[in-house]
N, C-alpha and C positions, 0 to 999 in steps of 0.2 A: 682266231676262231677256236672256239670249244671244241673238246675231243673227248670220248667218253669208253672207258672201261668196262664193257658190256659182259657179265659172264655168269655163264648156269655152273651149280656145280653138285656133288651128291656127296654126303660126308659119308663116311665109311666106320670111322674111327673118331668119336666126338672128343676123344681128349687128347688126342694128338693135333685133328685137327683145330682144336680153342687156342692150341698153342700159336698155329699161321692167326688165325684170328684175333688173338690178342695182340697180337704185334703191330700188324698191316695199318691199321687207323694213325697210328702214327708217323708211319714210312709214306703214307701215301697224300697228308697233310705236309709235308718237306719239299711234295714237288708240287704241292698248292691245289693236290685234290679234294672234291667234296663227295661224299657217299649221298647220293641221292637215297639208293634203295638198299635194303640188305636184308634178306631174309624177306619177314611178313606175308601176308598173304598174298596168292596169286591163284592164277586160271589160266590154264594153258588151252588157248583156243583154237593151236593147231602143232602137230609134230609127237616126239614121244614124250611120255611122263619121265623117263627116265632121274632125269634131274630135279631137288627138290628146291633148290636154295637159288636166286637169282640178285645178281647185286648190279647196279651201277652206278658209276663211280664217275663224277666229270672232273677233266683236268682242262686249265687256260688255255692247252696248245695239244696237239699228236704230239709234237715233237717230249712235250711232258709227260705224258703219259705214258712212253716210249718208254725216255730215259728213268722212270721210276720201278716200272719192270724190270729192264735192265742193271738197277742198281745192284748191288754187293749187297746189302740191308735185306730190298726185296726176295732176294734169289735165295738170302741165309732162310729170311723165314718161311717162304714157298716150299721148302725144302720140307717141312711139318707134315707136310698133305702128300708131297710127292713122295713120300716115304709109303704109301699106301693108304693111308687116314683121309682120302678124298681124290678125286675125278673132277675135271676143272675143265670148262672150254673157256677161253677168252677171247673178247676181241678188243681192238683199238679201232673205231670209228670217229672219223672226223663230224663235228655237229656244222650245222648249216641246211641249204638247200643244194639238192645234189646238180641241180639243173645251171649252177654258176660258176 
């Protein structure tokens, strides 16, 4: 079942954080993800504006999406934004219908 890497985020520092961003597409195609969204426009129809950038990101499995966060690769480049260059929530959500 599909699982998807759901995350708002607020760049802070645009060229610290291009640097997470230039990386990611390819660390995240290794565990066989696809970027749905990234950036572009949107409409927040309920909650704070706070954040501007929203991405998601589907992988084959949780279990993949997991272990591509967790990797050594992913953590070096995350590293970009968490240096202060960006604010991040993430989540891993499994796709399907929640009622089976």
């Amino acid at each position: 079942m599909p699982a998807y890497w759901v995350a708002r985020s607020k760049v802070i520092e645009p060229v610290a954080y291009k640097r997470y961003t230039d990386l990611v597409p390819d660390i995240i195609s290794q565990y066989g993800g696809k970027v749905l969204a990234r950036g572009g426009e949107f409409k927040i129809l309920e909650g704070t504006d706070k954040f501007h950038r929203f991405i998601v990101i589907e992988f084959p499995s949780i279990d993949d999406g997991e272990a591509c966060f967790n990797s050594a690769d992913y953590q070096a480049a995350a590293q970009n934004r968490r240096d202060g260059a960006g604010e991040v929530d993430l989540i891993l959500v499994a796709g399907g219908d929640a009622t089976t």
